[in-house]
C-alpha positions in Angstrom: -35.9 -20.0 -15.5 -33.8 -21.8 -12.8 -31.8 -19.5 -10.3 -29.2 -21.8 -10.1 -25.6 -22.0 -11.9 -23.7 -25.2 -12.2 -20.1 -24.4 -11.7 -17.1 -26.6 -12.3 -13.0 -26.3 -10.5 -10.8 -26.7 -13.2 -8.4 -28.0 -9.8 -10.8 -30.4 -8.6 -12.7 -31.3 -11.5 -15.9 -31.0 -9.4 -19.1 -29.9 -10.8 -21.5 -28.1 -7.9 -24.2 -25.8 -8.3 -25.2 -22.8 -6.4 -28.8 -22.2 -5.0 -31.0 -20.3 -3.2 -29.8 -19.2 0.2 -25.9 -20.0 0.2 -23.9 -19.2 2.7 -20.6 -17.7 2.1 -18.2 -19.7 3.8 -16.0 -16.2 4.2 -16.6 -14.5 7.5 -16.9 -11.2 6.0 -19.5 -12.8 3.7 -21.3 -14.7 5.8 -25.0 -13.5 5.2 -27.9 -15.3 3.1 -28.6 -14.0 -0.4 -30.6 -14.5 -3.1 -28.4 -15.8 -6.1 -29.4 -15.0 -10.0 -27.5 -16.7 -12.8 -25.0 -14.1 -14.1 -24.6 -14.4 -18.1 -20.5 -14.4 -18.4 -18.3 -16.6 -19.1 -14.9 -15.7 -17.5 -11.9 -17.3 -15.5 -11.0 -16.4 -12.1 -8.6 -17.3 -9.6 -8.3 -16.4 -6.1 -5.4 -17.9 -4.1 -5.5 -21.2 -6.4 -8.5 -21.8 -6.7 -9.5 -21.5 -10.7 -13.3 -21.5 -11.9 -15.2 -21.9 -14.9 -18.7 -20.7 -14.8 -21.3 -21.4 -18.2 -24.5 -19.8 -17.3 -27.2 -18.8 -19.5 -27.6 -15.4 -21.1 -30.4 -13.8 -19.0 -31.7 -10.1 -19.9 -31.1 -7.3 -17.7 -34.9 -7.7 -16.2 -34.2 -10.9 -14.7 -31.9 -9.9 -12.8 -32.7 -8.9 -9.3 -29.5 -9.2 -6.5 -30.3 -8.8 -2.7 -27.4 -6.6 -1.5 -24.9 -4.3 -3.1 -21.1 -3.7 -2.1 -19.3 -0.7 -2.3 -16.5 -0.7 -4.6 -13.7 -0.5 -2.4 -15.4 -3.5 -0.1 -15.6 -5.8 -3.3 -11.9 -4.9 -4.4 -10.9 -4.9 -0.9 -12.2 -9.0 -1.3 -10.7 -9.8 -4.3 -7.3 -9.3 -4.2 -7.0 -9.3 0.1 -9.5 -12.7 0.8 -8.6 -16.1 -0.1 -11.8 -16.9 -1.2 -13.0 -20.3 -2.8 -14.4 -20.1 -6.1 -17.5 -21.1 -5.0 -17.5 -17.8 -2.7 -16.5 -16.1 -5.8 -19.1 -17.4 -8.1 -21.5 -16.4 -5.5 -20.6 -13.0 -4.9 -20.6 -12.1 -8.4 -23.9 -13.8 -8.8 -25.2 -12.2 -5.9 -23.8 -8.6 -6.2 -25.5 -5.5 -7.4 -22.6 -4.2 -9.1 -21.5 -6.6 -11.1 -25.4 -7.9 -11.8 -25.5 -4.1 -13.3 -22.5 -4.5 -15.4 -24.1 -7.7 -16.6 -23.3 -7.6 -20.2 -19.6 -8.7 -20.7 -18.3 -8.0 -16.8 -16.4 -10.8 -14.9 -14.7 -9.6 -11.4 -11.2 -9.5 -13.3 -12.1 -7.3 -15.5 -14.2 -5.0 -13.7 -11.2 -4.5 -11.5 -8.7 -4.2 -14.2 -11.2 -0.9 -15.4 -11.3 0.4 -12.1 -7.6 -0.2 -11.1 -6.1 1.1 -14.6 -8.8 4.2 -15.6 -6.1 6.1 -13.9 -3.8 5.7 -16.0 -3.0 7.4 -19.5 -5.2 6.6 -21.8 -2.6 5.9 -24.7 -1.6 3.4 -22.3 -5.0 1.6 -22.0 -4.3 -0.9 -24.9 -0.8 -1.8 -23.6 -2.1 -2.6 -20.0 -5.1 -4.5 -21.5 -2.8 -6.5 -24.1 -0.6 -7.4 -21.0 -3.6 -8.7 -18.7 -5.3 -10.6 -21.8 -1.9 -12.3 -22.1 -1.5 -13.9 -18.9 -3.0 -16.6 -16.5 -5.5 -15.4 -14.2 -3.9 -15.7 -11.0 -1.2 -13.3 -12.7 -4.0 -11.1 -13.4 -4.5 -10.6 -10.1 -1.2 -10.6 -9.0 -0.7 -8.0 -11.0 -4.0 -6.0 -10.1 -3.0 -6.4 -6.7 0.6 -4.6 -7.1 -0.8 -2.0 -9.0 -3.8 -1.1 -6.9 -1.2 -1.0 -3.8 0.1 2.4 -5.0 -3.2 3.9 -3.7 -1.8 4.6 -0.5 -4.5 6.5 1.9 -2.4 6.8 5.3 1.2 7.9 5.5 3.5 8.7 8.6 6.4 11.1 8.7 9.1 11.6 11.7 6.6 13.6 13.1 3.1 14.0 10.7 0.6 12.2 9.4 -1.6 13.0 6.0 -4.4 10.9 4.9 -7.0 10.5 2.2 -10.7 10.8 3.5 -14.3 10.9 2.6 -13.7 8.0 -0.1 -11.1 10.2 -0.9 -12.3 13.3 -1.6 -10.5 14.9 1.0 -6.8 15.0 2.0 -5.8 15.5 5.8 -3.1 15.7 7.5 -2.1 16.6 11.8 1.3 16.8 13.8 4.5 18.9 13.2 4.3 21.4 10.7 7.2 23.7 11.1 8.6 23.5 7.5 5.3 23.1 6.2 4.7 19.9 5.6 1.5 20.0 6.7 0.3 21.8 3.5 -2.3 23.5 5.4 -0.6 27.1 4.4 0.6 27.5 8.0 3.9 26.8 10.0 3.7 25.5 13.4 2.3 21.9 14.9 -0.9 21.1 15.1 -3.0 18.9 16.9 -7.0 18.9 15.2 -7.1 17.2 11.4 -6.7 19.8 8.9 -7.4 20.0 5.2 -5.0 20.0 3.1 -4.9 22.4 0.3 -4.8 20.0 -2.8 -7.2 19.4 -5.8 -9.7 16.8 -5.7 -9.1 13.6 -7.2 -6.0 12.6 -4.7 -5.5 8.8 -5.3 -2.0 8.5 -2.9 -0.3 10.5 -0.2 2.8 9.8 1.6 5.2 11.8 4.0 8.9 11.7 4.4 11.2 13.1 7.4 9.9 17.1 6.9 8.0 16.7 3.6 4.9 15.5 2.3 3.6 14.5 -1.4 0.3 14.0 -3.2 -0.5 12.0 -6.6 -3.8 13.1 -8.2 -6.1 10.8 -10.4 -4.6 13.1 -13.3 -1.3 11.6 -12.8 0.6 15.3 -11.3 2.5 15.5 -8.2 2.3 18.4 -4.9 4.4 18.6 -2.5 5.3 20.6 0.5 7.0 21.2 3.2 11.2 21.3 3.8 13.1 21.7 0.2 16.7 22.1 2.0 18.0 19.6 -0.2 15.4 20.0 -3.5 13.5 16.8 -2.1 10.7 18.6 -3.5 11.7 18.9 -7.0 10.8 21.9 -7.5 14.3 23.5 -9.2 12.6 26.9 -9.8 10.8 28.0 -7.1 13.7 28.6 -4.7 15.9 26.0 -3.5 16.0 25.4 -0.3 13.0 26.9 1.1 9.7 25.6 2.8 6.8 25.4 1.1 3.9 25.8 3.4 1.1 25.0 0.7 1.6 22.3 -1.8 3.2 23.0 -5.4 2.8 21.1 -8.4 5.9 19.0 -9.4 6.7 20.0 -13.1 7.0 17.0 -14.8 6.5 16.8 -18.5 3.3 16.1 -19.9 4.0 12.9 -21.1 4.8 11.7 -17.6 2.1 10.1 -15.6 3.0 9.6 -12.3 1.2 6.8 -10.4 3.1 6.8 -6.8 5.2 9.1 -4.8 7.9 8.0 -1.9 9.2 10.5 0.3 12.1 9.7 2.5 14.3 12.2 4.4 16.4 14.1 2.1 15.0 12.4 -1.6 11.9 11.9 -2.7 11.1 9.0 -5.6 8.4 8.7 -8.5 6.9 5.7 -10.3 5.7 6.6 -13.5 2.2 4.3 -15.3 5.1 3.2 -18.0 6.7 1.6 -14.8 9.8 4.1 -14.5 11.7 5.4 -11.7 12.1 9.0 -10.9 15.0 10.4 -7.7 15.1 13.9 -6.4 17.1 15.5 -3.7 19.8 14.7 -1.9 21.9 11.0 -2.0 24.9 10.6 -0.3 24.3 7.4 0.7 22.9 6.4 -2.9 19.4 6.7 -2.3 18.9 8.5 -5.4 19.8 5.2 -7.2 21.5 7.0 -10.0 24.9 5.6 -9.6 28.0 6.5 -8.0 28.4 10.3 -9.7 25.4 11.8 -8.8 24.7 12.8 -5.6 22.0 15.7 -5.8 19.5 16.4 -8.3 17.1 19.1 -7.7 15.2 17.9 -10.9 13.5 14.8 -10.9 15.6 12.5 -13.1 15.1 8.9 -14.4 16.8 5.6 -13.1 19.5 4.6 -15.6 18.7 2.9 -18.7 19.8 -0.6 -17.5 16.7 -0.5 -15.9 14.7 -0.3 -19.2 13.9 -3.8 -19.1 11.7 -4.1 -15.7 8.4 -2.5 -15.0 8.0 -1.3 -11.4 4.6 -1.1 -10.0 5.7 -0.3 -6.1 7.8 1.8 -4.5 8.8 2.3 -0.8 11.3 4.9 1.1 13.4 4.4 4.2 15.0 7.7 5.8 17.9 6.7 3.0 16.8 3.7 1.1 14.6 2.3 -1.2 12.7 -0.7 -1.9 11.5 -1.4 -5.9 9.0 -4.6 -6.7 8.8 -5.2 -10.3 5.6 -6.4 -12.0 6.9 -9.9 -11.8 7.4 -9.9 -8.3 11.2 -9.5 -8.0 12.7 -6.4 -5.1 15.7 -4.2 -6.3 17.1 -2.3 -3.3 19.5 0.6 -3.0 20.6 3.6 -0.3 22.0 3.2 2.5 23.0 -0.6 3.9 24.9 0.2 7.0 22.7 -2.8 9.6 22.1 -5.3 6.5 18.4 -3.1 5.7 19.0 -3.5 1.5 19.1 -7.7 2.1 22.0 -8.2 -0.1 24.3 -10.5 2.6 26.6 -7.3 3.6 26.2 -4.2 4.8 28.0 -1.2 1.9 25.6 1.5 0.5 24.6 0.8 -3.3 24.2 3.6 -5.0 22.2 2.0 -8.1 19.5 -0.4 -7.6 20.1 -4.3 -7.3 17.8 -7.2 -7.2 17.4 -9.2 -3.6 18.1 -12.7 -4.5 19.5 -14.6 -1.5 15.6 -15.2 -0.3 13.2 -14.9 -3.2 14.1 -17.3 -6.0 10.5 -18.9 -6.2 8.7 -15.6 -4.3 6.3 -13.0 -5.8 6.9 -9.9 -4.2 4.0 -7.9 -3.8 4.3 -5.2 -1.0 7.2 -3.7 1.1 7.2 -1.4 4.2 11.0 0.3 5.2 12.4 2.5 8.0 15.4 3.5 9.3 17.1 0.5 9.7 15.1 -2.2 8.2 13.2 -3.3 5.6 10.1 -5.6 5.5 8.8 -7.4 2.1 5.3 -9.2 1.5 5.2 -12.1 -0.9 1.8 -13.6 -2.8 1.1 -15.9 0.0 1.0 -13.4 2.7 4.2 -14.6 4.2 6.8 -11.9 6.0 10.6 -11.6 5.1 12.6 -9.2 7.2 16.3 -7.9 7.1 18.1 -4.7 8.9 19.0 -4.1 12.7 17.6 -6.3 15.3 15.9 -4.1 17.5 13.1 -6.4 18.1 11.4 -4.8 14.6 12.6 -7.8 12.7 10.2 -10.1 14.8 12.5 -13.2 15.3 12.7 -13.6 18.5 16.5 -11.8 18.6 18.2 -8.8 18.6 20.7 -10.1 15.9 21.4 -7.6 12.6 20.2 -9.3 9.7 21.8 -8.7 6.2 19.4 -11.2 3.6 15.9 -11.3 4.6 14.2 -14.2 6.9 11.1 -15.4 6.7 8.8 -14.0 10.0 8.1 -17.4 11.8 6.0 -15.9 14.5 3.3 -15.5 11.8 3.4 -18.3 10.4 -0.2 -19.4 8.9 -1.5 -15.6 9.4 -1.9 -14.2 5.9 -0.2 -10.9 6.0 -1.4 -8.0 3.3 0.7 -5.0 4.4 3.0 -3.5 6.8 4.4 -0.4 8.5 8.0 0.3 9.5 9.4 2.8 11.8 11.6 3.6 14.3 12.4 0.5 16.0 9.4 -1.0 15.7 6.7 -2.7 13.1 3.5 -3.2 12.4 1.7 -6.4 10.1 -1.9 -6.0 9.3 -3.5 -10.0 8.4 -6.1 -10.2 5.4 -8.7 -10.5 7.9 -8.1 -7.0 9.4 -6.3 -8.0 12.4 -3.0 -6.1 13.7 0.2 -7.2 15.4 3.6 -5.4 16.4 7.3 -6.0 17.5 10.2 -3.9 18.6 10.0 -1.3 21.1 7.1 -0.5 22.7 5.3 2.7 23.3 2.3 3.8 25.7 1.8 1.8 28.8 4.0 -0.8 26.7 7.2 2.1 26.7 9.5 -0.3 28.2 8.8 -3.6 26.7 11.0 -4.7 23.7 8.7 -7.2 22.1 10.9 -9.6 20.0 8.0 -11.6 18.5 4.8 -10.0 17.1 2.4 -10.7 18.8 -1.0 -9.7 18.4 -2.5 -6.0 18.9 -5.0 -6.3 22.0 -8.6 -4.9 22.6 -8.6 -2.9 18.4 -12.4 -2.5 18.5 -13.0 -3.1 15.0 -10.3 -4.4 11.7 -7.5 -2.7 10.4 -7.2 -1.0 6.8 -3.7 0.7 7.2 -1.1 1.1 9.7 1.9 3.9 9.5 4.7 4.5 11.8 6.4 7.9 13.1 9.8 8.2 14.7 7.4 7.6 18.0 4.0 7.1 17.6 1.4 4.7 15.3 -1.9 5.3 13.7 -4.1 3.0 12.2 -6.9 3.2 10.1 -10.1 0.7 10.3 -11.7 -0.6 7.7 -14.7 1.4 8.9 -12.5 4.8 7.6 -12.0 5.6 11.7 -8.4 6.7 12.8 -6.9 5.3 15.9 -2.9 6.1 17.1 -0.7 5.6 20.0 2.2 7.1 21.4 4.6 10.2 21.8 2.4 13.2 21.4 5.1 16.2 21.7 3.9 17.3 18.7 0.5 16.5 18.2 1.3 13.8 15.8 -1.6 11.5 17.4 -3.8 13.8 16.7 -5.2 14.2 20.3 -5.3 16.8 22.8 -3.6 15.8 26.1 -2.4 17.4 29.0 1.4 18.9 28.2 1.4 17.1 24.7 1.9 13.7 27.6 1.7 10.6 25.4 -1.2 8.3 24.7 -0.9 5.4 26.4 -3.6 3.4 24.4 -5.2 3.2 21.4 -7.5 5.8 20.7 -9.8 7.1 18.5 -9.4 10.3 16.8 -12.4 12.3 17.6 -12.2 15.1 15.3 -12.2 13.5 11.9 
């Protein structure tokens, strides 16, 4: 038989084939492979670029691909890369994974199972219903939300914790004195430590003096500073410091999917798409309404919010970002510099939608700070709002109260962001990095109003997350690299009198 596959765009209305010793137009494909007919028939989109492939049934035998991707590369391409569907057509022809999953597999679906086997399995039909129902490039848009909840790098004020070793391991290095290292010690410190968790972690994230964990199980540990039951952990002594992480005792019918921490609250997304607050909210963080103000038990968003399904959520210090599964951002907390969007600058104490910018925008990823608040739509384009510090990259200092669209990167596909203290952080789909606001290291004086491109990164960028003074990045490689204020070992580096790394650097003892 043939080793070729005729392939028509439903866009174009082209017919081509694909042959012996393609080369993928992508540069992170670009290497000469062997193609063998795949037997599927399947729709898939990237970007907008829809494909229908008819190839012959071939048995398992006669199928022999050149090179084989690991799962998180693969993934990584089909929901970060704008690939063409020729590109597409050939890596699944050419790919040992999917030639192994030959029988019924197209790369939708495959990620669908690998995306969703997290989640309940009473909830398996429900998910697979919703997917079956929808065009393909909402397939992916929503694969892509709901993947973004596995979160592997996450910066507090003055911590970092991370998920390793294809995550197998959690980590975390910096300030520990309430804890929040979860290493079962008090006290800073500067070497990567292990964090006692159970296996299985699938996100991590760290808040002012607290940290969190969600497991593949769907439970929640925490640790670290409880002062104001940000831990949610009502019977176990409120207000103390956990120094090892504690399960959070949600009922068994709650599967938690994503944890936020912030400074005093903490929030939980649930796989039924359902909000969860805890801790402290006087400046309505807790998004609860106007009555309640603490909660040391983690309690759901009111009922009005029955009728959207959230797949993301993002802290600030006091305020929250939530993107729906159709791409719409509710805000609430604190609104003092403009950083919930809505046009003014009052707290809201129950979540509202941002309207002002995103009438015909999909929302798909979100970064927040202090005092500002950074959303990602489909087309990798940047919208900013909050206090003009330089972090809102437009070339001002002016406080912004609805989000503007990030003209400095203008025809750089942007697929995630970091926000910190007066300054931000933009990775591009092709693994390139660039900052505004206030500098650190040798740039400590420079208040850069524009990104502008990180210089001399030895290799792309996974993941970015931003302290009260310092940055680390991971590669896509799994390396760790970070910048900045070291007073408490939050770079993760040894210097001289905790002095500050003026450069980034690789973290040598991971």
């Amino acid at each position: 038989m043939e080793r070729t596959a005729i392939y028509r765009d439903n866009v174009s209305g082209k017919m081509f084939s694909c042959e012996e010793g393609y080369t993928f137009s992508s540069p992170l494909l670009r290497k000469r492979s062997l193609l063998n007919t795949r037997p599927s028939s399947y729709l898939a989109a990237i970007n907008n670029s829809v494909l229908t492939t008819d190839s012959p049934k071939l048995s398992p035998s006669s199928v022999s691909p050149c090179f084989t991707l690991p799962r998180e590369i693969w993934l990584l391409i089909l929901v970060n890369y704008g690939l063409s569907g020729k590109d597409l057509a050939n890596l699944e022809l050419s790919c040992k994974w999917f030639t192994e999953c030959w029988e019924e597999c197209s790369l939708i679906e495959e990620a669908a199972r690998l995306i969703i086997k997290r989640y309940k399995r009473a909830r398996f039909g429900e998910l697979t219903n919703r997917l079956c129902a929808m065009s393909c490039k909402e397939r992916l848009h929503i694969l892509n939300k709901m993947e973004k909840g596995s979160c592997v790098l996450a910066a507090g004020s003055y911590q970092n914790i991370a998920l390793v070793d294809n995550n197998s391991r959690v980590i975390s290095w910096g300030a520990g004195i309430f804890g929040q290292l979860g290493n079962g010690v008090s006290g800073d410190q500067p070497a990567l430590q292990n964090v006692q968790v159970p296996s299985n972690v699938v996100q991590v994230s760290a808040g002012c003096g607290h940290s969190g964990v969600v497991t593949e199980t769907g439970e929640v540990f925490v640790c670290g500073d409880n002062r104001y039951g940000q831990l949610g952990l009502p019977n176990t002594g409120h207000g103390q410091h956990f120094l090892t992480p504690f399960k959070v005792g949600f009922s068994s019918s709650i599967h938690v999917l994503q944890i936020a921490c912030g400074s005093s609250h903490t929030m939980f997304l649930s796989d039924m798409g359902k909000v969860y607050s805890v801790g402290q909210g006087d400046s309505g963080q807790l998004g609860l309404g106007p009555h309640i103000k603490a909660t040391v038990v983690p309690t759901c968003l009111p009922l009005q919010y029955d009728e959207f399904n959230f797949t993301l959520i993002v802290t600030g210090i006091a305020h929250n970002v939530l993107i729906t599964e159709c791409g719409k951002a509710f805000t609430c907390g604190l609104g003092s510099v403009g950083q919930l969007g809505h046009g003014g600058t009052k707290n809201l104490s129950t979540p509202a939608q941002v309207t002002a910018f995103v009438r015909d925008r999909i929302i798909v990823n979100a970064a927040a700070s202090v005092c500002h608040t950074i959303l990602l739509d489909s087309k990798g384009d940047v919208f900013t709002c909050g206090k003009g510090e330089g972090t809102l990259g437009h070339g001002d200092t002016v406080i912004r109260t609805i989000p503007k669209r990030l003209e400095g990167l203008e025809g750089i596909p942007i697929s995630s962001a970091a926000a910190g203290v007066c300054r931000s952080v933009f990775i591009s789909r092709d693994g390139r990095g660039y900052w505004c606001g206030v500098g650190m290291g040798s740039n400590k004086n420079v208040v850069q109003t524009i990104p502008i491109e990180m210089a001399g990164l030895p290799e792309p960028l996974a993941a970015a997350a931003i302290g009260n003074s310092h940055i680390v990045l991971r590669t896509r490689s799994g390396r760790f690299m970070s910048m900045g204020n070291n007073g408490r070992h939050q770079t993760g580096h040894v210097t001289p009198n905790n002095s500050p790394v003026l450069e980034y650097t690789y973290i040598n003892n991971q």
